[in-house]
C-alpha positions as a Markdown table, in Angstrom:
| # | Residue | x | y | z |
|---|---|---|---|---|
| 1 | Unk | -1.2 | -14.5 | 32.6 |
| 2 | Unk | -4.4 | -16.9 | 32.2 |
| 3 | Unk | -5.2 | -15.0 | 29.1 |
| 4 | Unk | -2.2 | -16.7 | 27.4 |
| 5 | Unk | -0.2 | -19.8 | 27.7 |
| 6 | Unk | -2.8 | -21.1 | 25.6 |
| 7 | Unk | -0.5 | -23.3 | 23.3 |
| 8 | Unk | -3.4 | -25.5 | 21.9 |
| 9 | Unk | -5.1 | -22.1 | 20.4 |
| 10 | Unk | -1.7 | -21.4 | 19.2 |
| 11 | Unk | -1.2 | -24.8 | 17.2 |
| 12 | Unk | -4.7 | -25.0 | 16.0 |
| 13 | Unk | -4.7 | -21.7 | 14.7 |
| 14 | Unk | -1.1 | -21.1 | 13.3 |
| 15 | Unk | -2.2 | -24.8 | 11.6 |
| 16 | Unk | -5.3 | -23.5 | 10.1 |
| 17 | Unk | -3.8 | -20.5 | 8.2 |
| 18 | Unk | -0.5 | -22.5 | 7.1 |
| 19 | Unk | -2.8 | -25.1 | 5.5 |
| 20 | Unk | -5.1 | -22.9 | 3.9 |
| 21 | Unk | -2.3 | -21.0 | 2.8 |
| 22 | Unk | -0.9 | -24.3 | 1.8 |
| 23 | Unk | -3.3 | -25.3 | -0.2 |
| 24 | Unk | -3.3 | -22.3 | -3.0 |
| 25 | Unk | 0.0 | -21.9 | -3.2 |
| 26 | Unk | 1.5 | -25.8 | -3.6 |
| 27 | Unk | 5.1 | -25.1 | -3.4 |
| 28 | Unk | 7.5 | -27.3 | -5.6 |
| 29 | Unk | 10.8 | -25.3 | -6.0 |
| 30 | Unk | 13.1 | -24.7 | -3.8 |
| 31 | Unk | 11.8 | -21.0 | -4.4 |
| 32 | Unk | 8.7 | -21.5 | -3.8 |
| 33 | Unk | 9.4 | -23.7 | -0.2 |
| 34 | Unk | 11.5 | -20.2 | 0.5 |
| 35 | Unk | 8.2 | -18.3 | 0.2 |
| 36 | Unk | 5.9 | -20.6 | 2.0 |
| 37 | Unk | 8.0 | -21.2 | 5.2 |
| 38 | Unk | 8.6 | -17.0 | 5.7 |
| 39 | Unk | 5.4 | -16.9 | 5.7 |
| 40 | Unk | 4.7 | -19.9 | 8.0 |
| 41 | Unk | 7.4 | -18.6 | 10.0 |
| 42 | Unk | 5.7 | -15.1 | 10.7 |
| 43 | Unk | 2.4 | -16.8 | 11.3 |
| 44 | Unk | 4.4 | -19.2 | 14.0 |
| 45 | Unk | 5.2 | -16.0 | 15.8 |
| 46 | Unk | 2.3 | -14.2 | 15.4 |
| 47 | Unk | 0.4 | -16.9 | 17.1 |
| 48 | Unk | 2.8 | -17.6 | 19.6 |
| 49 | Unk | 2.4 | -14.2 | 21.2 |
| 50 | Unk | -1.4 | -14.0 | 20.7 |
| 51 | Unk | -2.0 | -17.1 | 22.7 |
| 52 | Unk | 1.4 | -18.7 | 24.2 |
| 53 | Unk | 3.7 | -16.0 | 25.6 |
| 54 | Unk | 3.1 | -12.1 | 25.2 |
| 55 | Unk | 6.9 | -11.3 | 24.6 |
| 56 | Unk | 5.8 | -7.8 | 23.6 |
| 57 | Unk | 3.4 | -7.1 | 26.3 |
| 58 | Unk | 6.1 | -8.6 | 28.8 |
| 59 | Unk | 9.2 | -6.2 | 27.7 |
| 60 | Unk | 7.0 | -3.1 | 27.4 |
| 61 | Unk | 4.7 | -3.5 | 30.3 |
| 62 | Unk | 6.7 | -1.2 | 32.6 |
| 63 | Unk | 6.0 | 1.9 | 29.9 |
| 64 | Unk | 2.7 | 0.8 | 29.5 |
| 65 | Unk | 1.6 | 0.8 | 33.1 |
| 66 | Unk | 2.8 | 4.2 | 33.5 |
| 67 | Unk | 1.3 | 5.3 | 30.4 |
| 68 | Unk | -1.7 | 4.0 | 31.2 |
| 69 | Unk | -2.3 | 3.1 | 34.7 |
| 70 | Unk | -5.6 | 1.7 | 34.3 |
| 71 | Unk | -5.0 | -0.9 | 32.0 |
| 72 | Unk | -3.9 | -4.3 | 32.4 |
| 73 | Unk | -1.4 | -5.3 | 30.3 |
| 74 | Unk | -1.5 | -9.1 | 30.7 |
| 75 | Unk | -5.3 | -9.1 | 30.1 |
| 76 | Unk | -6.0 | -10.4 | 26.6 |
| 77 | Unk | -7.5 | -7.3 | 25.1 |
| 78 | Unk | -4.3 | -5.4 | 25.9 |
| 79 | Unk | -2.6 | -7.3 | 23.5 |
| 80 | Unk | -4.9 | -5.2 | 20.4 |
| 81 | Unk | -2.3 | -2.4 | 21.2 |
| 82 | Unk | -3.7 | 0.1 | 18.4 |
| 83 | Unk | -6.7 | -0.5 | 20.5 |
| 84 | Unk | -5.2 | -0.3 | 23.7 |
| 85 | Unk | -2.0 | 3.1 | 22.5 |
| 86 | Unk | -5.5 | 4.9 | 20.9 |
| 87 | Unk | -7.5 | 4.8 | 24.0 |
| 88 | Unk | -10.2 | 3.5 | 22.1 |
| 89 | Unk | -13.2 | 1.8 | 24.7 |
| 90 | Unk | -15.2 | -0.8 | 23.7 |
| 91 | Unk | -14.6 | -4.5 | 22.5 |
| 92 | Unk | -11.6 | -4.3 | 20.6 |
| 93 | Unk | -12.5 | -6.9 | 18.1 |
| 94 | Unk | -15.1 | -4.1 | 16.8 |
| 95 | Unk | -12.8 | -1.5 | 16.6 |
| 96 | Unk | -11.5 | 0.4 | 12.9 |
| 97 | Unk | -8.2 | -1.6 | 13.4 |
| 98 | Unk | -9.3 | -4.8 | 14.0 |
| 99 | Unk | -12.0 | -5.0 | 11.4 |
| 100 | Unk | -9.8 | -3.3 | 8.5 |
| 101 | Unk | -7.3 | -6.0 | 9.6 |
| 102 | Unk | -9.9 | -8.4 | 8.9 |
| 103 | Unk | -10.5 | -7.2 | 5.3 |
| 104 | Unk | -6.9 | -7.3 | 4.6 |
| 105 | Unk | -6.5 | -10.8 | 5.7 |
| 106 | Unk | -9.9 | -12.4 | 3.8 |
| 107 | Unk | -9.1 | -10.2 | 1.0 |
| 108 | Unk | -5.3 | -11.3 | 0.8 |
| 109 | Unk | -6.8 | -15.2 | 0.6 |
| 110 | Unk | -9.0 | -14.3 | -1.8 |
| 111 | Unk | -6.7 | -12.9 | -4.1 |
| 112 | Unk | -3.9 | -15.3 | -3.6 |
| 113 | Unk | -6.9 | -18.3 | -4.0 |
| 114 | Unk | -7.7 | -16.3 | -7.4 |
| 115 | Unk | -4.0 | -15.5 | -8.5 |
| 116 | Unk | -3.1 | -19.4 | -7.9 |
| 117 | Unk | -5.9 | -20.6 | -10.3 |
| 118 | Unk | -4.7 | -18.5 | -13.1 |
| 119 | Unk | -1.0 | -19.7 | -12.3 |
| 120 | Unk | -1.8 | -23.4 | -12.2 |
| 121 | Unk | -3.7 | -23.6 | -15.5 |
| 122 | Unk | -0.5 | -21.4 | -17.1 |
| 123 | Unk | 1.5 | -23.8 | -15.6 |
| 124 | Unk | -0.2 | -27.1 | -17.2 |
| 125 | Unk | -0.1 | -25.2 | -20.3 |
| 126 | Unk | 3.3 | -24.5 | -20.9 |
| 127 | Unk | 2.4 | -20.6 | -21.0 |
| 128 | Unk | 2.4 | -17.2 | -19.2 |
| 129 | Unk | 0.2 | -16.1 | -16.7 |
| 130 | Unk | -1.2 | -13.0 | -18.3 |
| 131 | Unk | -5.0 | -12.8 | -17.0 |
| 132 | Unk | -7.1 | -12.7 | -13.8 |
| 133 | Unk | -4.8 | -10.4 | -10.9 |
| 134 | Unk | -1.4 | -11.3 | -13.4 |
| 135 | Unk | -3.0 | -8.7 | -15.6 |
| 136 | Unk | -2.7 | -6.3 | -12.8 |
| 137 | Unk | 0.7 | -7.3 | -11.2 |
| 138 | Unk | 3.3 | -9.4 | -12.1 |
| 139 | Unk | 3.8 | -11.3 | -8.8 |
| 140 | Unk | 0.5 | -11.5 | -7.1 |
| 141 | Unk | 1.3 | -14.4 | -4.4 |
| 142 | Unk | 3.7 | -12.2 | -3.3 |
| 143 | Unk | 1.4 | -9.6 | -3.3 |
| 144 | Unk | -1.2 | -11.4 | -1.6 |
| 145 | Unk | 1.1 | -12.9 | 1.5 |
| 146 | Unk | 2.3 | -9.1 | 2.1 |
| 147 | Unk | -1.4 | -7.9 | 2.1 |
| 148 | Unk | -2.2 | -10.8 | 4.6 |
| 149 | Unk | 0.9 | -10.1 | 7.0 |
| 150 | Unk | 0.3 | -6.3 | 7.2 |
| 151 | Unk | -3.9 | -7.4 | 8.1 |
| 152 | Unk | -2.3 | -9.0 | 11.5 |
| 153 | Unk | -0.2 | -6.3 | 11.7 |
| 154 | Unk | -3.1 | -4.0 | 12.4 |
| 155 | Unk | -4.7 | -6.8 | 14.5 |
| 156 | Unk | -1.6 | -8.0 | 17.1 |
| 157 | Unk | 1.4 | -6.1 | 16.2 |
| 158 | Unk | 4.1 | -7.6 | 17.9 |
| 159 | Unk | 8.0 | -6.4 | 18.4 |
| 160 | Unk | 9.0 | -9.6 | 16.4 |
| 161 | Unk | 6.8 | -9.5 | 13.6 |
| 162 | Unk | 7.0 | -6.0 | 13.2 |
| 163 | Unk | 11.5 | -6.6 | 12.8 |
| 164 | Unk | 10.0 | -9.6 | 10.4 |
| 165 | Unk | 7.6 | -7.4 | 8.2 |
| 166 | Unk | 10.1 | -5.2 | 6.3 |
| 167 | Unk | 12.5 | -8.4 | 6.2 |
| 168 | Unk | 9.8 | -10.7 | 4.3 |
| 169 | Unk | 8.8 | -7.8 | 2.1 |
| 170 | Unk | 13.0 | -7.4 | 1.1 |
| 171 | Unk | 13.1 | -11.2 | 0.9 |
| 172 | Unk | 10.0 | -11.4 | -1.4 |
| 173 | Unk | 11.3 | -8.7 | -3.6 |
| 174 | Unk | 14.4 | -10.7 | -4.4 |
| 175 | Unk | 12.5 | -13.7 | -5.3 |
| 176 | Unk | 10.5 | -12.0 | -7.7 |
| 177 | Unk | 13.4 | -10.7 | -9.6 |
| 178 | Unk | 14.7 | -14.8 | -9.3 |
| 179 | Unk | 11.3 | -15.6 | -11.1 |
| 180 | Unk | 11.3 | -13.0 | -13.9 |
| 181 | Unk | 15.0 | -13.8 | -14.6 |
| 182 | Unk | 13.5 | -17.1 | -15.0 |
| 183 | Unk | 10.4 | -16.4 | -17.1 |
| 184 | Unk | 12.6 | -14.2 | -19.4 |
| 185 | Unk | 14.7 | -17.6 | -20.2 |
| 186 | Unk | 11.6 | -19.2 | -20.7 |
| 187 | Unk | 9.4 | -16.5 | -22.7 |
| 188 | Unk | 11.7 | -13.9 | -24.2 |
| 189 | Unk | 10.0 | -11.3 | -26.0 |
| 190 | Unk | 6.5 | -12.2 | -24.9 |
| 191 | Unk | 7.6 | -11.8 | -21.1 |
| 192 | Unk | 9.5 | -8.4 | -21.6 |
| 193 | Unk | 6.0 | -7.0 | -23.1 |
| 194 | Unk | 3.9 | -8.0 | -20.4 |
| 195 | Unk | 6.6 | -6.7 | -17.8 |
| 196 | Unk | 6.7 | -3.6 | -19.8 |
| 197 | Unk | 2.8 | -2.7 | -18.9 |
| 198 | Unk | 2.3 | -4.5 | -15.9 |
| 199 | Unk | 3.7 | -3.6 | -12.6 |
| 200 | Unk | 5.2 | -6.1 | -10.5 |
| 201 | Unk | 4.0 | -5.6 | -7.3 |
| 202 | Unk | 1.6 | -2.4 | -7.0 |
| 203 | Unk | -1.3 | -1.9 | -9.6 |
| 204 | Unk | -1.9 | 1.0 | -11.3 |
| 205 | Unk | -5.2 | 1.7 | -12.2 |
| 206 | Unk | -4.3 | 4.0 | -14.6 |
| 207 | Unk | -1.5 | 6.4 | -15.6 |
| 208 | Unk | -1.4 | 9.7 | -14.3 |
| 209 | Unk | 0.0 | 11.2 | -17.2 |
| 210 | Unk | -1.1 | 10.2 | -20.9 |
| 211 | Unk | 0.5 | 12.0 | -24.4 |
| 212 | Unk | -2.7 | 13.3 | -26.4 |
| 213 | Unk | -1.8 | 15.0 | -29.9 |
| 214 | Unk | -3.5 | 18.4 | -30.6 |
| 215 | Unk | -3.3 | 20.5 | -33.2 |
| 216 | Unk | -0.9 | 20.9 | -36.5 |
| 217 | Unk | 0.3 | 17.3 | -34.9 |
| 218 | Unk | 1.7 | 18.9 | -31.4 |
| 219 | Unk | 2.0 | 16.9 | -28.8 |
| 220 | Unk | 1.7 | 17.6 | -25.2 |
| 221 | Unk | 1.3 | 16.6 | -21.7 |
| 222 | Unk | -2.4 | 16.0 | -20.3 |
| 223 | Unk | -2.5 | 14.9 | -16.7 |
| 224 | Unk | -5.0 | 12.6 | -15.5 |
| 225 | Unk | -7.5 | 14.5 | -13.3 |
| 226 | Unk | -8.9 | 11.1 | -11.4 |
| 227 | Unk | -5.5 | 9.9 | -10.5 |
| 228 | Unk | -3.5 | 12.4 | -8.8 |
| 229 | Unk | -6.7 | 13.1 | -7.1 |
| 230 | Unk | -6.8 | 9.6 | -5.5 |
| 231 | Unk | -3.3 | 10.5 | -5.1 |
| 232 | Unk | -3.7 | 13.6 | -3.1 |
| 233 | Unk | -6.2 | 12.1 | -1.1 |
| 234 | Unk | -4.2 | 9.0 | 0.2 |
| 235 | Unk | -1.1 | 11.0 | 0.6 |
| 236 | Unk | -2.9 | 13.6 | 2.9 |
| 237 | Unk | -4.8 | 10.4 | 4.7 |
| 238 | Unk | -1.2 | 8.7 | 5.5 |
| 239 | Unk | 0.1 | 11.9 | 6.9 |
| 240 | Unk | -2.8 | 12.6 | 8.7 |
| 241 | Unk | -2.9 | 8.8 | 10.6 |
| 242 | Unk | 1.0 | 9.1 | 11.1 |
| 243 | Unk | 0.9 | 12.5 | 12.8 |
| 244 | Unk | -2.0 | 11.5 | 15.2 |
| 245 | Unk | 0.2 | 8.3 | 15.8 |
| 246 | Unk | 2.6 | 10.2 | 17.3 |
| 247 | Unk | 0.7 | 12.6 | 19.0 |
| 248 | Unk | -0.6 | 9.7 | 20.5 |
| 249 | Unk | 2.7 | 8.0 | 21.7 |
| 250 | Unk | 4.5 | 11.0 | 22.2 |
| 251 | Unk | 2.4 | 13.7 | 23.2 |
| 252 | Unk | 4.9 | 15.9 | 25.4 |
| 253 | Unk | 8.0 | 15.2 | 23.2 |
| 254 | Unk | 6.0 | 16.3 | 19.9 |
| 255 | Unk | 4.6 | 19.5 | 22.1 |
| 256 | Unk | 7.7 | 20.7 | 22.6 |
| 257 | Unk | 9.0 | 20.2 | 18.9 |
| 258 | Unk | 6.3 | 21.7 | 17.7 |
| 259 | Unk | 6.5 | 24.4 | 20.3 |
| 260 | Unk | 10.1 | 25.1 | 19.5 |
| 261 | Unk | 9.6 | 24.7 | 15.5 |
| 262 | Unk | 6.7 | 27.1 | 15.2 |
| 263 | Unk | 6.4 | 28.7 | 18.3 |
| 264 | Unk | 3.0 | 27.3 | 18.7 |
| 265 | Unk | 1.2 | 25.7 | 21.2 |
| 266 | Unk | 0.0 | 22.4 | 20.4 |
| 267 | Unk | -1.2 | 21.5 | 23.9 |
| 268 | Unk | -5.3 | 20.8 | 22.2 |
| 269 | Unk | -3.9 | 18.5 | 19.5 |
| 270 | Unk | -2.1 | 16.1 | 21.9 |
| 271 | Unk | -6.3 | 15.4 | 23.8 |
| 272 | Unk | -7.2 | 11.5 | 23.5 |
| 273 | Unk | -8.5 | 10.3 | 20.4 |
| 274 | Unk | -12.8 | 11.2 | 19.7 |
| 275 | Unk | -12.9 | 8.8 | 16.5 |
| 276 | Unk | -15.8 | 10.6 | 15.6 |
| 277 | Unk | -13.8 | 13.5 | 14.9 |
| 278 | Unk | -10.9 | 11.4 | 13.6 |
| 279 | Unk | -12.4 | 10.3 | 11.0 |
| 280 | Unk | -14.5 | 13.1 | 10.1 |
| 281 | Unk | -11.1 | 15.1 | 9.7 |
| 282 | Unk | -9.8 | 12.5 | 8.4 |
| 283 | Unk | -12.4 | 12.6 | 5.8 |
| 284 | Unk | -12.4 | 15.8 | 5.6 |
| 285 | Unk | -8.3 | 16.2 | 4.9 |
| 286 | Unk | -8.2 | 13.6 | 2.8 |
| 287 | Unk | -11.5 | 14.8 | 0.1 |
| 288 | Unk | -9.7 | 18.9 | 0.5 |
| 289 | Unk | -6.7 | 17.2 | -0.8 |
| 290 | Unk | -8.3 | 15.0 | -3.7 |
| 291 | Unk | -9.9 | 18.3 | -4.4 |
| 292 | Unk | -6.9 | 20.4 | -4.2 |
| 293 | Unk | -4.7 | 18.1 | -6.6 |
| 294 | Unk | -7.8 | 17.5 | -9.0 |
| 295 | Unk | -8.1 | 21.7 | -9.5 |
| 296 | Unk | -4.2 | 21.8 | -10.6 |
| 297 | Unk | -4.5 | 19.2 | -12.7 |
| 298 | Unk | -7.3 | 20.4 | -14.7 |
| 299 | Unk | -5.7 | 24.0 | -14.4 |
| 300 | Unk | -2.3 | 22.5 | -16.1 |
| 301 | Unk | -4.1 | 20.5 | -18.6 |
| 302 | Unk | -6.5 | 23.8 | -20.0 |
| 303 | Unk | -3.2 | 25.6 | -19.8 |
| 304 | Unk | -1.3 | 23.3 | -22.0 |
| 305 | Unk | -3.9 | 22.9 | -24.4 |
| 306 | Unk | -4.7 | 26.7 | -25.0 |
| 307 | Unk | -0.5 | 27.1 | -25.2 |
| 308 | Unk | -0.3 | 24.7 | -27.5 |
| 309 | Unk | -2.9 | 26.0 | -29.5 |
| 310 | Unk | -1.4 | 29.1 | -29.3 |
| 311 | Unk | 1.3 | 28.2 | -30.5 |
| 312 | Unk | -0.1 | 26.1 | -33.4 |
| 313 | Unk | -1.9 | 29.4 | -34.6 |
| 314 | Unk | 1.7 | 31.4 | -34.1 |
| 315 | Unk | 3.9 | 29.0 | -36.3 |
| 316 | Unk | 1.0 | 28.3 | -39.0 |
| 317 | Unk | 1.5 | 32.2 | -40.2 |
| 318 | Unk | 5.3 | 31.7 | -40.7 |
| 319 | Unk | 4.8 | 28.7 | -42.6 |
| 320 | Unk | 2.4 | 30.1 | -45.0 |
| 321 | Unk | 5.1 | 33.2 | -45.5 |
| 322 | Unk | 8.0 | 30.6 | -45.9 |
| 323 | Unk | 5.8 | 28.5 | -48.4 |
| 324 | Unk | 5.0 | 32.0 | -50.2 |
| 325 | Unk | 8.3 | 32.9 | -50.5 |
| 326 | Unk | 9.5 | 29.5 | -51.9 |
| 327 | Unk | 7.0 | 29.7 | -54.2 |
| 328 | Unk | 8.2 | 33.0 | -55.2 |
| 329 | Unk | 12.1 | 31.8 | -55.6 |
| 330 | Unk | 10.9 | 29.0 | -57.9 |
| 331 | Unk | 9.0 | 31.5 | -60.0 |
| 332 | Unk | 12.0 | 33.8 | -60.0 |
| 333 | Unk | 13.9 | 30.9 | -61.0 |
């Protein structure tokens, strides 16, 4: 194992990105320490398996070996397992995986370095944080240290951080509600509007359905084309990842459910991974989807338009008759 056992990389590194992280967020609470040392604490073991001990590679090595004979699992690269489970050749640190992680984790600094300034001049001031990534979300450091954890994910998954993930993500939930029960003690009224159109943790661009008001003051329904688009499109891309994961992992098990589900043979599908054609289907899937959910959308909202003009046309009749015959009744009268 001379790729690991490397326990200086591990200190210098883990110490690096505890620092930095350090440094924006500045716990003081007890909350806030909470927040900080989860984080610290997944970084530890991150870190420890990249460069001290591959626990991971160690207690799945037998099922890798036979899975793929030609790889050693000890060897540094190895530990990139999306790199390594996708077949993919090459240097791994060039790979889709590794430099998407790479975006994740910069970005997620960024935008905790970004969401920190806002917080800190709110702060001094006695107010609420309303501007800069608080007027997109409601708990952006949160946001930011989930964004950063699932980057390494991509990078070095390992069997402990991956048990950790879902744990932090629960664990920072529950904080956030502790703060807002907090900030609605402090701010009342002011904090209840803000919560009302911001989301707390995932931003909404904008909504996919908005009221518009048509004729004879109707009301109705119009769907936002752009946004279940993006929707379809992200959906179908998920999906699409997911079920070539586990073609990937489990390619005679999922033969035969397939096989036995649609009678089927799904022998081609199960072939290693071109990424060329990966990601052109990908592509492809996900802009037939966008596509697909854009024409509904637009379908429904002409529909609902024309019926509600319809019926605009259909009542304005009657109410001309009714107003004709009260007028007739008075006269009477």
């Amino acid at each position: 194992m001379s790729a690991y056992d490397l326990w200086s990389l591990v200190l210098i590194n883990s110490a690096v990105f505890i620092i930095f992280a350090f440094s924006f967020t500045r716990p003081r609470t007890s909350r806030d320490w909470r927040s900080f040392g989860a984080f610290s604490a997944f970084i530890v073991a991150l870190f420890t398996e990249m460069y001290g001990f591959p626990l991971t590679i160690y207690l799945i090595s037998g099922w890798l070996g036979k899975r793929y004979p030609i790889l050693d699992p000890f060897s540094h690269d190895a530990g990139h397992l999306w790199h390594s489970l996708f077949r993919m050749k090459g240097d791994p640190h060039s790979d889709p995986f590794h430099i998407l992680s790479n975006l994740l984790i910069f970005g997620g600094f960024i935008f905790l370095t970004a969401a920190w300034e806002k917080l800190y001049r709110a702060q001094r001031d006695h107010k609420l944080a309303t501007t800069g990534a608080y007027a997109y979300v409601r708990h952006p450091q949160y946001v930011a240290f989930i964004v950063i954890m699932f980057g390494f994910l991509l990078q070095w998954p390992t069997l402990l951080t991956l048990v950790m993930f879902p744990v932090l993500v629960l664990m920072y939930a529950r904080l956030a509600r502790s703060e807002e029960r907090d900030a609605l003690k402090e701010f009342g009224e002011q904090y209840v509007r803000y919560a009302q159109t911001t989301p707390a943790f995932i931003p909404r661009l904008r909504r996919t359905t908005q009221v518009s008001q048509t004729i004879e003051g109707r009301f109705v329904m119009k769907l936002n084309v752009k946004a279940i688009a993006i929707a379809h499109g992200a959906v179908a891309g998920i999906l699409f990842v997911l079920c070539r994961l586990v073609f990937t992992l489990a390619p005679d098990g999922t033969i035969a459910a397939m096989k036995y589900l649609f009678h089927t043979d799904w022998t081609a599908v199960a072939v290693p991974v071109n990424w060329g054609g990966f990601f052109l289907g990908l592509v492809l899937l996900m802009v037939f989807a966008a596509l697909v959910g854009a024409a509904w959308s637009s379908v429904y909202n002409r529909l609902a338009h024309e019926s509600s003009v319809t019926s605009a046309k259909a009542v304005r009749p009657t109410e001309n008759w009714h107003n004709r015959s009260s007028c007739g009744a008075m006269n009477a009268a």
